[in-house]
Biotite code that builds the C-alpha atoms (Angstrom):
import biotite.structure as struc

atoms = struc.array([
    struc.Atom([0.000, 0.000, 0.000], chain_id="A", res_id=1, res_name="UNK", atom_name="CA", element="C"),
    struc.Atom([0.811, 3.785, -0.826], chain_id="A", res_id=2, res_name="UNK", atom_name="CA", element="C"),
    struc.Atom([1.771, 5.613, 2.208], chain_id="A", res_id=3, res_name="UNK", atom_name="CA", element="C"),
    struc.Atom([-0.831, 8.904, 2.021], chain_id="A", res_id=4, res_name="UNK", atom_name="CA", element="C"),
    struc.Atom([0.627, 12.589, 1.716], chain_id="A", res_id=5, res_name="UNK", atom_name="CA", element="C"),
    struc.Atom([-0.832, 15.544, 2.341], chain_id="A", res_id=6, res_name="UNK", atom_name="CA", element="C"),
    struc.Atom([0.974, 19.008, 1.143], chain_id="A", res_id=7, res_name="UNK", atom_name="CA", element="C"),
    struc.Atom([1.375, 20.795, 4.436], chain_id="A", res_id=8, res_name="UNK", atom_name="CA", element="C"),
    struc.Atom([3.870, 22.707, 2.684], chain_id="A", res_id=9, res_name="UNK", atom_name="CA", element="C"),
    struc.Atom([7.538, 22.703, 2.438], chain_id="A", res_id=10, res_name="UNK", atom_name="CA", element="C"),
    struc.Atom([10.594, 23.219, 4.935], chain_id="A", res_id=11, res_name="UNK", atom_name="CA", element="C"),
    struc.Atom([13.782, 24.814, 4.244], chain_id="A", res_id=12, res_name="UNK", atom_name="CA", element="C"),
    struc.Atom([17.521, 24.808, 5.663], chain_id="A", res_id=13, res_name="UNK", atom_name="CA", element="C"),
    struc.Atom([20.951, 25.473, 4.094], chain_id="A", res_id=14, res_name="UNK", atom_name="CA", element="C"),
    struc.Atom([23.756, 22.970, 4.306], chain_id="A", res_id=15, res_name="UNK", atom_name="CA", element="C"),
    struc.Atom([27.504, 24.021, 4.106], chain_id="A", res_id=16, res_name="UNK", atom_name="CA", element="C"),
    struc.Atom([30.117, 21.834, 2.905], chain_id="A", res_id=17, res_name="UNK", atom_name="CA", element="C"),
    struc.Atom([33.428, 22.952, 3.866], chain_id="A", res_id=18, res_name="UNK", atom_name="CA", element="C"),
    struc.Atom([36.406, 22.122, 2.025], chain_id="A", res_id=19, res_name="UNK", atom_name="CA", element="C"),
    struc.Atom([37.399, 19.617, 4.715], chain_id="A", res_id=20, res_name="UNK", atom_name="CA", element="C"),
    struc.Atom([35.473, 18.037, 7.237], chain_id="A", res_id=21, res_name="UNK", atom_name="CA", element="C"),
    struc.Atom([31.628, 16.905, 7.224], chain_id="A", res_id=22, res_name="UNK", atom_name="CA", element="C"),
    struc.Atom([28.574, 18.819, 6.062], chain_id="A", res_id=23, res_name="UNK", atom_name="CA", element="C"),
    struc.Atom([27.118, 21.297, 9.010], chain_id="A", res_id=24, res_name="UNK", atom_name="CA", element="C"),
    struc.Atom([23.323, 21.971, 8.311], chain_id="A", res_id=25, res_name="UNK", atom_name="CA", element="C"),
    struc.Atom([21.327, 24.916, 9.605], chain_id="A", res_id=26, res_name="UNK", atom_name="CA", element="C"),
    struc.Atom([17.296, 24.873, 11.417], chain_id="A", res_id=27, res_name="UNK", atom_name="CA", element="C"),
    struc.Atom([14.599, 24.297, 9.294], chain_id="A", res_id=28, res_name="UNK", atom_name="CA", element="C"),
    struc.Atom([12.850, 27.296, 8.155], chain_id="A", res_id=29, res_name="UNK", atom_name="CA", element="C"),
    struc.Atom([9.263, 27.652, 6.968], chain_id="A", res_id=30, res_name="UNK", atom_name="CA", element="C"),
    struc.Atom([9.479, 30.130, 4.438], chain_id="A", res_id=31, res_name="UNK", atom_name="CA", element="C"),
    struc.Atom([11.970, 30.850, 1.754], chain_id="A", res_id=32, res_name="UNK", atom_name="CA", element="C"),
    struc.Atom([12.127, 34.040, 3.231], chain_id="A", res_id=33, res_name="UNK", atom_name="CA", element="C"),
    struc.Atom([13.304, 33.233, 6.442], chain_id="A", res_id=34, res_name="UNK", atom_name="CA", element="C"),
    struc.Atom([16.726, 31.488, 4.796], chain_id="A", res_id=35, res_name="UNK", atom_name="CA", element="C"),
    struc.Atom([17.337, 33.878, 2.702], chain_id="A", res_id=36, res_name="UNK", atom_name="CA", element="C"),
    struc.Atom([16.955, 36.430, 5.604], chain_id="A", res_id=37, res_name="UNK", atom_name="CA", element="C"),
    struc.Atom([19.504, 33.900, 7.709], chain_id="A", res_id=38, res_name="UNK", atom_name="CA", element="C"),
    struc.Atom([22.253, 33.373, 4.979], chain_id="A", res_id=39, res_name="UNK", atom_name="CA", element="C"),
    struc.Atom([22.614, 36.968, 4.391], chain_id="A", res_id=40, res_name="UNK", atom_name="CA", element="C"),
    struc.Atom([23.428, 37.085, 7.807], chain_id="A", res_id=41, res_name="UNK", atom_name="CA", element="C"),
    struc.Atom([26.366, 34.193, 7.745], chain_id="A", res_id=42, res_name="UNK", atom_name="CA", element="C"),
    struc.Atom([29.991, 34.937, 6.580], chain_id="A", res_id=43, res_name="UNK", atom_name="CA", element="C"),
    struc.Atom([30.429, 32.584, 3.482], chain_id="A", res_id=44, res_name="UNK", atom_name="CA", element="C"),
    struc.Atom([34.308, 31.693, 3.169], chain_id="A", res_id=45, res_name="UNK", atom_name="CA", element="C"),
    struc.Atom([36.238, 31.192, 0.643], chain_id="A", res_id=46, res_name="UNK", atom_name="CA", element="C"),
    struc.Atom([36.279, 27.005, -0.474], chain_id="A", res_id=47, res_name="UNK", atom_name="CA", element="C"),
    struc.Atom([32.988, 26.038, 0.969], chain_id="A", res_id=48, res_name="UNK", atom_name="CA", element="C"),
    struc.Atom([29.793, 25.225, -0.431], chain_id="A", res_id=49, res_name="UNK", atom_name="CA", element="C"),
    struc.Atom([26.618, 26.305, 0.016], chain_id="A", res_id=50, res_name="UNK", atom_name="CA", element="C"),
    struc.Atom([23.116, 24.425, -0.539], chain_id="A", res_id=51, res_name="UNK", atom_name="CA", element="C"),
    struc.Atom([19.708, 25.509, -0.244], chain_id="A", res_id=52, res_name="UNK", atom_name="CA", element="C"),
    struc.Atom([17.414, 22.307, 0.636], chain_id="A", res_id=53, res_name="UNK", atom_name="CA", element="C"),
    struc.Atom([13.852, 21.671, 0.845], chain_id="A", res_id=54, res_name="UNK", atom_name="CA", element="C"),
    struc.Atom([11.433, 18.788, 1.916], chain_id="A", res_id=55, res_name="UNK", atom_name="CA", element="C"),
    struc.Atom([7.307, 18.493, 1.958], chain_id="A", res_id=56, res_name="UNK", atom_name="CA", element="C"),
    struc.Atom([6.138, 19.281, 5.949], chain_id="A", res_id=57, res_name="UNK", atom_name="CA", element="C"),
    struc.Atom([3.867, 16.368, 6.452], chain_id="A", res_id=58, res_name="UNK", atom_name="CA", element="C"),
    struc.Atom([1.573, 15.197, 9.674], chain_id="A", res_id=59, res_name="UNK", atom_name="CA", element="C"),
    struc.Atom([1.646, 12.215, 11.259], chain_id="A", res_id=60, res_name="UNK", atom_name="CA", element="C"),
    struc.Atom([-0.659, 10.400, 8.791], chain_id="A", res_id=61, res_name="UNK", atom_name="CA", element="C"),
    struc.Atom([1.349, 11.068, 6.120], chain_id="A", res_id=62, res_name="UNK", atom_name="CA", element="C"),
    struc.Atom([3.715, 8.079, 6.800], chain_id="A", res_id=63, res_name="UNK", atom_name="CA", element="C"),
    struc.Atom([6.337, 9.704, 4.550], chain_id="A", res_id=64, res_name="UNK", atom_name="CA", element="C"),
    struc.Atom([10.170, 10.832, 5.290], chain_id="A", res_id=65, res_name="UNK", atom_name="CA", element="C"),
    struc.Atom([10.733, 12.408, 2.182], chain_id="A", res_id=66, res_name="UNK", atom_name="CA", element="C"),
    struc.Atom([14.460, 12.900, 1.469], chain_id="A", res_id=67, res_name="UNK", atom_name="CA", element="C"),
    struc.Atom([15.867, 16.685, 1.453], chain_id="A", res_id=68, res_name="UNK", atom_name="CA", element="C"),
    struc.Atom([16.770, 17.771, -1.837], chain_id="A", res_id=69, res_name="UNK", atom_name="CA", element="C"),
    struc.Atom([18.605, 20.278, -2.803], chain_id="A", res_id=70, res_name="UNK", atom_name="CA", element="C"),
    struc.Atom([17.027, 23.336, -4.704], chain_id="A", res_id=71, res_name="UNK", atom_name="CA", element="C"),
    struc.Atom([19.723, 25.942, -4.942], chain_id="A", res_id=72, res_name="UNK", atom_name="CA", element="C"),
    struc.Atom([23.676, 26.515, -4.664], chain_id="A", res_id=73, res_name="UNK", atom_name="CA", element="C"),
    struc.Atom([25.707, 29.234, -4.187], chain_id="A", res_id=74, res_name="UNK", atom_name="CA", element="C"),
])
């Protein structure tokens, strides 16, 4: 059986991969806005990379753990 989803709308964090040394990720935001508003506060350096990433906000009968993917770099 299909596990049921309902669009609750979408989550959004940034992940940083430095040039050495695991990926840090940020909190969860709920608007596109509110990452954008957060990254233009944080000091980018040189050599690492930066990921905007999104997944579908779902309720408990959703059953689903959709996988973040990533929707923008800088």
């Amino acid at each position: 059986m299909e596990a049921k989803k309902h669009n609750h709308g979408r989550l959004y964090r940034a992940k940083i991969v430095p040039f050495r040394g695991p990926p840090e990720y940020g909190e969860w935001f709920d608007t596109e806005a509110g990452l954008r508003s957060a990254m233009s506060l944080a000091a980018r350096l040189i050599g690492n990379r930066y990921y905007c990433e999104s997944k579908l906000l779902t309720c408990a009968e959703c059953d689903a753990n959709e996988v973040p993917r990533v929707i923008a770099t800088l």
